[in-house]
C-alpha positions in Angstrom: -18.7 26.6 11.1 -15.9 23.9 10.3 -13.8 23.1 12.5 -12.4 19.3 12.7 -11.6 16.8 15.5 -8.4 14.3 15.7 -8.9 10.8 17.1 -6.6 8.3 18.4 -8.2 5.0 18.3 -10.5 3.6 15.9 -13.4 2.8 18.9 -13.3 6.7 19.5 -14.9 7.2 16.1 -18.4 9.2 15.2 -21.2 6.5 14.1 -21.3 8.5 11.3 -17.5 7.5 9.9 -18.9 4.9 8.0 -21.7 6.1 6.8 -20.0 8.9 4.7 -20.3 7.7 0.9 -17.0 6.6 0.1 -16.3 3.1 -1.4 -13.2 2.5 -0.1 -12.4 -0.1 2.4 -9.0 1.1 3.5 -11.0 4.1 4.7 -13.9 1.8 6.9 -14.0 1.1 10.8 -13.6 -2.3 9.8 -10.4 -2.5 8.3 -8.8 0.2 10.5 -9.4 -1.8 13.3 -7.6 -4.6 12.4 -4.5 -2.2 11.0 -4.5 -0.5 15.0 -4.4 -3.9 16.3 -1.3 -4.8 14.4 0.3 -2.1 13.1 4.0 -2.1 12.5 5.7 -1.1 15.6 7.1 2.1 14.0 3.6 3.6 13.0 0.9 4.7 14.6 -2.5 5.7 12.9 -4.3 9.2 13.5 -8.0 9.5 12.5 -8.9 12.8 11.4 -12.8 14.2 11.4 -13.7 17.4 9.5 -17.1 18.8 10.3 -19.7 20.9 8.9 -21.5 22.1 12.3 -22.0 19.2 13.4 -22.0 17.0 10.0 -19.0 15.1 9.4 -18.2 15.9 5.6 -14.8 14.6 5.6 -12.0 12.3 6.4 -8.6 11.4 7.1 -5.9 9.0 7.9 -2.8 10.5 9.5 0.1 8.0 10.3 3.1 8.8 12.6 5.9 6.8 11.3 9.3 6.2 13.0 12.3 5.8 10.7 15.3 5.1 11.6 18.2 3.0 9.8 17.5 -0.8 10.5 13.8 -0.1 9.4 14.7 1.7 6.0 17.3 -0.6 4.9 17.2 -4.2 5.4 20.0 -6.1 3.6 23.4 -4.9 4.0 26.1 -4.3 1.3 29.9 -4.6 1.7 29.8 -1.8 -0.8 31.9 1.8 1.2 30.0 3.9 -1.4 26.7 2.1 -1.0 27.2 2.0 2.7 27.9 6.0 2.8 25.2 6.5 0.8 22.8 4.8 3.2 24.4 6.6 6.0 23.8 10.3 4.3 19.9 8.9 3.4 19.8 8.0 7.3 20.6 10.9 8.6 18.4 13.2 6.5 15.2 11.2 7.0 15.2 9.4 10.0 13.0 10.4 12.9 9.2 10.8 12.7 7.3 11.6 10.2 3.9 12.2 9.2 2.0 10.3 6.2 -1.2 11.3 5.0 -2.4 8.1 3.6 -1.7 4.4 4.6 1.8 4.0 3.8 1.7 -0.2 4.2 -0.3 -0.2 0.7 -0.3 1.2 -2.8 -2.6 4.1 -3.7 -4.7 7.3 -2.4 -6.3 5.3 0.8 -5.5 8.3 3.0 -8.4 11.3 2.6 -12.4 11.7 1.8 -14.3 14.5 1.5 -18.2 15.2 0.8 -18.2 17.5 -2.1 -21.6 18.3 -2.0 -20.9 19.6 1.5 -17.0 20.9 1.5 -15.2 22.1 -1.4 -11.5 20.8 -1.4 -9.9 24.0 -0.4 -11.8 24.4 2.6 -11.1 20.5 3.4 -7.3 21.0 3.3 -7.1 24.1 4.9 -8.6 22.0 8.4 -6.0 19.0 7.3 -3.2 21.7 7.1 -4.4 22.9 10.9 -4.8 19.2 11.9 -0.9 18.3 10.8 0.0 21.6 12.7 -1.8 20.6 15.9 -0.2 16.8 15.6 3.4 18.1 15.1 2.8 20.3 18.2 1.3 17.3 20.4 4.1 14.7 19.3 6.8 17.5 20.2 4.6 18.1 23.8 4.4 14.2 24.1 7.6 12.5 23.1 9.6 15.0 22.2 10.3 14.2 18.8 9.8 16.3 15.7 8.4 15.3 12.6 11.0 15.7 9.9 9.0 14.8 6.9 5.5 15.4 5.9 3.9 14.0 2.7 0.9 13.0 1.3 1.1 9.6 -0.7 0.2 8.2 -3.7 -2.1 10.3 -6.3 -2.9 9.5 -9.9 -2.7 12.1 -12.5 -6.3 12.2 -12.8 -7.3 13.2 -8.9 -8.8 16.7 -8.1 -6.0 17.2 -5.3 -3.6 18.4 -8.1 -5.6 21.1 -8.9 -4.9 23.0 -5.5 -1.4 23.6 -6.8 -1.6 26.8 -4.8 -2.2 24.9 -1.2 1.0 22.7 -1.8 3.0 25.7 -3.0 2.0 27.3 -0.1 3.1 24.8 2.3 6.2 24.3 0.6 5.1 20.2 0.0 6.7 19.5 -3.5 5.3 17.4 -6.3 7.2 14.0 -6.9 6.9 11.0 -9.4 7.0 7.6 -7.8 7.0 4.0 -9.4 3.3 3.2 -11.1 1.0 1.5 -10.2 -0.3 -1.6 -11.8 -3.3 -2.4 -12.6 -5.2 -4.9 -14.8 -8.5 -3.4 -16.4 -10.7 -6.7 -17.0 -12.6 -7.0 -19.9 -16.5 -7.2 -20.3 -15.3 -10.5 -22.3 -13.4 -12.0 -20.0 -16.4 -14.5 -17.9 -14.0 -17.0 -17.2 -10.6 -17.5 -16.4 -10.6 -19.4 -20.0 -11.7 -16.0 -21.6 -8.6 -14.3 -20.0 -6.2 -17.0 -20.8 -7.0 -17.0 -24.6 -6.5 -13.3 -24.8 -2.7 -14.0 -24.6 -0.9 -14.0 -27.8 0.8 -17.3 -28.4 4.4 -16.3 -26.5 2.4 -15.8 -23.4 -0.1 -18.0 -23.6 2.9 -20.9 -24.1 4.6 -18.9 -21.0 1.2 -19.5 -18.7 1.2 -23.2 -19.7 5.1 -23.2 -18.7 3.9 -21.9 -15.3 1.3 -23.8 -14.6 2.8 -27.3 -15.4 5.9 -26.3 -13.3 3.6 -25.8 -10.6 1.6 -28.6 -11.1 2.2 -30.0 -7.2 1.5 -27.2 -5.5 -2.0 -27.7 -3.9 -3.7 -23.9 -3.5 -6.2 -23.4 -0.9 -7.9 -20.5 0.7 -6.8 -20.3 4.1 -9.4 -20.1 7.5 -9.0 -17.5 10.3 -8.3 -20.9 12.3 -5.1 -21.8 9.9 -4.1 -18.4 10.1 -4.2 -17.7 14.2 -2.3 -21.1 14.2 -0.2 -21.0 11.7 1.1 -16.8 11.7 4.7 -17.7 13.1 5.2 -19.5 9.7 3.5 -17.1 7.0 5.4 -14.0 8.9 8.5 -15.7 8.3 7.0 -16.8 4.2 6.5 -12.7 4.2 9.6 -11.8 6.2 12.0 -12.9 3.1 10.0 -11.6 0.5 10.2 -8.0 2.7 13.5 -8.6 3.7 14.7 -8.8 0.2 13.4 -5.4 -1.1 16.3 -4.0 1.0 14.9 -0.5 0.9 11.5 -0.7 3.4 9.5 2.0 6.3 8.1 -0.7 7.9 7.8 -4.5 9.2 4.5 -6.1 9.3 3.3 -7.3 13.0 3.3 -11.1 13.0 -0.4 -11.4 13.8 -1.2 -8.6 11.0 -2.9 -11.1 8.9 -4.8 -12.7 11.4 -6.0 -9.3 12.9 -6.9 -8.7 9.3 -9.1 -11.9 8.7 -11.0 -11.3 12.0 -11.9 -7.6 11.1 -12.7 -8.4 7.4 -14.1 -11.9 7.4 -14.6 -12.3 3.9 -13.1 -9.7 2.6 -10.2 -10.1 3.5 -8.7 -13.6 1.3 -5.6 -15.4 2.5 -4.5 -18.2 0.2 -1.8 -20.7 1.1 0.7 -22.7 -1.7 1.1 -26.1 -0.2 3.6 -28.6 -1.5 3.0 -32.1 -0.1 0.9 -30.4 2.7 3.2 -28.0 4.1 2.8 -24.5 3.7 5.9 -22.6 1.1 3.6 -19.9 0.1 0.7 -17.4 0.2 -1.0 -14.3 -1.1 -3.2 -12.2 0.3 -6.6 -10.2 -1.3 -8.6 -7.0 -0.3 -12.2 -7.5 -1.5 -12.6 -3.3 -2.2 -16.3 -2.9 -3.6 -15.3 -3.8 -7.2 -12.0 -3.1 -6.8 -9.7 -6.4 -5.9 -6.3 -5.5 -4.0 -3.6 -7.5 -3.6 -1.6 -7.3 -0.4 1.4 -8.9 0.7 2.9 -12.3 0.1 5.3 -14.5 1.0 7.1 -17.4 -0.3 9.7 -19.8 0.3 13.3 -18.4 -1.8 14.6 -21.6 -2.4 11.3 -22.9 -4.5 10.3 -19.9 -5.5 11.6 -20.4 -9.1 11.5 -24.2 -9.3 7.4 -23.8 -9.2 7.9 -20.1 -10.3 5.3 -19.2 -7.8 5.1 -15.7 -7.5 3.8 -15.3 -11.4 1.6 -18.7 -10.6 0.4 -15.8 -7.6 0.1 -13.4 -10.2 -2.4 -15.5 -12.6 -4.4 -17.1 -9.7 -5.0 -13.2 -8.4 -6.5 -12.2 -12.4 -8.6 -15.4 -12.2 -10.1 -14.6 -8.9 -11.0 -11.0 -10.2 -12.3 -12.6 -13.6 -14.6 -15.1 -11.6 -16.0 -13.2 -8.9 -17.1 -10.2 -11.4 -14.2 -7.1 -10.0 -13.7 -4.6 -12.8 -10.2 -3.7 -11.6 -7.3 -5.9 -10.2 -4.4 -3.2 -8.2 -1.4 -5.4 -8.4 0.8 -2.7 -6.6 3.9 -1.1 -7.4 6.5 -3.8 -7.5 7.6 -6.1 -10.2 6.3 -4.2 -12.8 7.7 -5.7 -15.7 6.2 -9.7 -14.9 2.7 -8.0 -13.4 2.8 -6.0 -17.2 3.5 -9.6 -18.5 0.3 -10.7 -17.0 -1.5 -7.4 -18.5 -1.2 -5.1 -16.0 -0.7 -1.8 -17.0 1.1 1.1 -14.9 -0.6 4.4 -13.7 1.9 7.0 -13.3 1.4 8.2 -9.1 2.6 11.2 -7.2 3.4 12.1 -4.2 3.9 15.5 -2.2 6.8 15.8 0.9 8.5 18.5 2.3 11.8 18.0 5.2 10.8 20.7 8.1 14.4 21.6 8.4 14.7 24.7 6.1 18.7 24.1 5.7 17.7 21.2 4.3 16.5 22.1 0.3 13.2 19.9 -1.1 15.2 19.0 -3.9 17.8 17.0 -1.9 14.3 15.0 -0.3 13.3 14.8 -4.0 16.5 12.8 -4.8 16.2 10.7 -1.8 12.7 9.5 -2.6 13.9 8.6 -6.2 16.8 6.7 -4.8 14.8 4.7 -2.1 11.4 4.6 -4.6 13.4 4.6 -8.1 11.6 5.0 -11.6 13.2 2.0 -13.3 13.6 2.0 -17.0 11.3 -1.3 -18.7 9.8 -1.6 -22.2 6.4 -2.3 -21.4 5.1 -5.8 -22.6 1.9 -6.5 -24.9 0.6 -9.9 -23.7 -3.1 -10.0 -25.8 -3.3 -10.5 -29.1 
């Protein structure tokens, strides 16, 4: 019999939640632990268990998120029209929601299933009960009702899209969202030398340009010690790079990255940018089996172009991919026209939502996910030769 089983804290977990043959990190006890210790204050994880008898065959992440309008839109505009736009977008999607997936990063970190031992219809059937029973429970417990529910970030290629009929049913439409990027690496590129020689001769002059205008800026991987003692200063380096997206669901907890480190250990990479020892930068990496993902960053504005640091970023992520043998580098879905310039290439993602308030049509939440998450327009760059 399946039947499935909804947990609230990572420590309540089955021994057998890690054992299940997935390779994804953002799926692990490990990682989810240090999330639940410093998530955002507006989102709160749910762990979902599907079971075979007694064999867990499959799993999920299920986040509660709380949106409201000084979460979703950071910086102001003196703009009526843009302001009244914001107000209508408020109104229509604040409140709680529920996210299948991790909504603080980029891609389908959200659902596993053993294949050998549950096909995928019979998988989503038990997560389309377990969303049911959460929308009851929140309602019961805080009295608050989830407006939106969505499952995030799908390439083309995954199998989910091939249960058209269990989204139709449910009424959970299919929407584009920005790319993703990602840099293949090739069997030829050994070395960081390798990678930079691939460039044909306008970007191989603009990775010299970038490297000699950062040519003060000491780089150093950062220990969990700098980190604890330091996170007041690299939440404020992230909290301007955040703050200046202007359309966000979320603000990191300050001790996020340090939560992170401790959970991880190596796995987890913090690097800092240092000019004449004090700390105007950093990036952060997610050591996924062969798979490297960036995570957040932060820098200082005011230097950022002087020692054009976030493409410096950029190359010094590709290098540490190329070095420590990843075959993939996930660079995320911003900036996609300097992360192409690095050789990143974008994979078209999906997601499905639907708005639980039937006055309200799908096609109006369509339009508000492309005008918070536009497509933008950008000839795509060839940087090899």
């Amino acid at each position: 019999m399946i039947h499935y089983k909804i947990y609230n804290s990572v420590n309540k977990l089955p021994n057998s939640w890690d054992a299940l043959s997935n390779n994804d990190i953002f799926l692990k006890t490990d990682f989810l632990e240090g999330l639940e210790l410093s998530s955002p204050n507006n989102i709160t994880s749910y762990y979902l268990g599907v079971f075979k008898a007694e064999r867990l065959v499959g799993i999920a992440i299920i986040q509660r998120v709380e949106m409201y309008l000084d979460d979703i839109f950071r910086k102001t505009s003196s703009s009526i029209i843009k302001q009244t736009a914001k107000q209508i977008v408020s109104k229509i999607i604040k409140g709680n929601a529920l996210i299948v997936g991790n909504l603080m990063h980029t891609g389908q970190h959200g659902i596993y299933f053993d294949i050998q031992h549950i096909s995928q219809k019979e998988y989503l059937k038990q997560l389309e009960k377990a969303l049911k029973d959460l929308t009851t429970e929140i309602k019961f417990k805080f009295n608050k009702k989830i407006r939106i529910i969505a499952f995030k970030d799908y390439f083309e290629t995954d199998t989910i899209h091939e249960d058209s009929e269990f989204f139709n049913t449910n009424n959970l439409y299919k929407v584009q969202v920005q790319p993703n990027m990602v840099l293949s690496i090739l069997d030829t590129w050994k070395t960081a030398e390798n990678y930079v020689s691939a460039f044909n001769k306008k970007y191989k002059r603009r990775y010299k340009t970038a490297r000699k205008k950062a040519s003060n800026i000491e780089c150093k991987a950062l220990s969990e010690d700098f980190i604890k003692n330091n996170s007041e200063a690299i939440f404020k380096l992230y909290e301007t790079v955040s703050d200046n997206a202007g359309v966000n669901s979320f603000k990191l907890h300050k001790s996020h990255f340090y939560n992170l480190k401790v959970s991880l250990g190596e796995k987890f990479k913090v690097f800092g940018f240092f000019l004449k020892e004090e700390l105007i930068g950093f990036y952060t990496l997610i050591l996924n089996n062969d798979v490297l993902e960036t995570y957040f960053l932060g820098y200082n504005k005011d230097l950022q172009q002087k020692y054009q640091m976030y493409l410096n970023m950029l190359f010094n992520m590709a290098f540490f991919g190329i070095e420590n043998n990843f075959k993939t580098i996930v660079y995320a879905r911003t900036a996609m026209e300097i992360k192409n310039s690095i050789g990143a290439k974008p994979n078209t993602m999906h997601v499905y939502l639907k708005h639980t308030n039937n006055f309200i049509a799908n096609t109006v939440l369509k339009c508000i996910v492309k005008y918070m998450n536009p497509i933008k327009k950008w000839e795509e760059r060839h940087p090899f030769r």
